[in-house]
Steps between C-alpha positions, in 0.01 A plus 500: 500500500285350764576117602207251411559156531306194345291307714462154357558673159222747577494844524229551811333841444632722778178550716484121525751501798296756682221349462654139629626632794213670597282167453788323706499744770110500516521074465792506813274671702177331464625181554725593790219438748350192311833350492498505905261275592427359133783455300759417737617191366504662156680796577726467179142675355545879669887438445363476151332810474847675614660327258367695226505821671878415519452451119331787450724731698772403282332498152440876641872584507552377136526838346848540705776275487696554829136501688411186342789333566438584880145439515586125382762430736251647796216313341725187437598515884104555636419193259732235632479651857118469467486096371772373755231447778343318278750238415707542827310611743509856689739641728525853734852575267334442145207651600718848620700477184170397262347875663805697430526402090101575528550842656785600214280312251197706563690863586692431118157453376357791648768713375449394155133566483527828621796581249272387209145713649724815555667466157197405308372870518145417410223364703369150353356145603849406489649783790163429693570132519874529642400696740281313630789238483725732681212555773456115528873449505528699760261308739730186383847688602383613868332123558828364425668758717262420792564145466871548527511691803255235634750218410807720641319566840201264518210714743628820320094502425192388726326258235349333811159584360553267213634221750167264437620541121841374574397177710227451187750483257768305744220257521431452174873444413537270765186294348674538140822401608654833406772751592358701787764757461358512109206558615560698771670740223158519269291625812795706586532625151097578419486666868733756402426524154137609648731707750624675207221591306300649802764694591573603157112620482485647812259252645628381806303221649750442846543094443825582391705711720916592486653488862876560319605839474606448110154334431370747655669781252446291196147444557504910525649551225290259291185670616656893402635296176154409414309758487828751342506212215094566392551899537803549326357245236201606434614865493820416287219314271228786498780750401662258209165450347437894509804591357458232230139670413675818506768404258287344313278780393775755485629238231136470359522885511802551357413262192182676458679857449808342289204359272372833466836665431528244203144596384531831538893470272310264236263812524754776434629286237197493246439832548889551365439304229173624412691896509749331297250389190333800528752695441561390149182573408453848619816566291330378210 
């Protein structure tokens, strides 16, 4: 029997953690770039958003107890990593170690979403929204990759087209009296988030541009990644929703004949029974 647990002695219907996460994700990435120049002191706010995509990501791996078990200690990890800057201000170590939970966070996630579309075996608003989750969670998992590789071998990409951005926002934390390496980890953290996304589309605008031979190959295989993610989606969703139609009518068909199987038995019955009092009477 499936594993459900109570969330403050409610059962949440299950498209509600779908439907969370994708408002998170969409939330995360709007107010990446407002939190930049805008929300810088207030930070905490975007940390927020990812808060309850953390949330949501587990509430998704409820209906399995060893995955939900996993998915909070990840989530539990990301959480705690993800305040300490807050509190006690960020470092080049926490930071490294905060990216790695995020990375197994978000793969564990993805993993679980794509178990539940390709087990569901029916096309609804419910499929549609993970994986659109799974396609935004994607993004998430390569930005986090880029800004590891960054950290690990600072210059591994030419962002020195957003170097007007970076003495903005060192300004502006000077002014506030705030971490500059906090800040300097938003910028660096919406710049390849934006990284992410473009390449994930296809788009390509050239700001951004890996000099490192692994950034280099992951940015490669982001871009194939895309575009294989929306054809074998939308073809593995065309052909579910066919083959549901189909099924459906043969059932509809099926019913159709057994109904007139029984109709035309109830049929062959009066007609015994009418042979059957008319015999009695011919005898007489």
């Amino acid at each position: 029997m499936a594993f459900r647990p109570q969330v403050f002695g409610l059962r949440l219907p299950f498209q509600f953690d779908y439907y969370l996460m994708l408002g998170a994700l969409i939330g995360f990435y709007l107010l990446m770039p407002v939190g930049v120049m805008v929300l810088t002191r207030y930070a905490w706010i975007i940390h927020l958003f990812y808060c309850l995509l953390l949330f949501s990501g587990v509430m998704a791996a409820e209906t399995n107890r060893r995955a939900f078990v996993v998915s909070i200690v990840l989530a539990t990890g990301v959480f705690v990593l993800g305040w300490i800057p807050f509190i006690f201000g960020p470092s080049t170590a926490h930071r490294v170690v905060y990216l790695v939970f995020n990375l197994a966070f978000v793969s564990f996630t993805v993993f679980v979403l794509l178990r539940a579309i390709f087990l569901a075996g029916r096309v609804n608003t419910e499929a549609i929204c993970a994986a659109l989750c799974v396609y935004f969670l994607i993004g998430l998992f390569w930005s986090f990759g880029y800004q590891l590789i960054e950290r690990m071998d600072p210059g591994a990409f030419d962002l020195s087209a957003h170097a007007v951005l970076f003495e903005e926002v060192k300004a502006f934390a000077t002014e506030e009296g705030l971490e500059q390496l906090h800040a300097y980890d938003i910028v660096e953290a919406m710049i390849f988030t934006y990284y992410s996304l473009i390449t994930l589309t296809t788009v390509g605008y050239g700001d951004v541009t890996p000099l490192h031979p692994l950034a280099m190959t992951l940015s490669a295989i982001q871009g194939f990644l895309g575009q294989i993610y929306i054809a074998v989606l939308v073809g593995w969703l065309v052909g579910v929703r066919v083959s549901a139609s189909v099924i459906a009518r043969q059932a509809a068909k099926s019913e159709v004949e057994e109904r007139k199987s029984e109709v035309e038995e109830r049929k062959s019955e009066v007609e015994e029974r009418k042979s059957e009092v008319e015999e009695p009477r011919s005898d007489e």
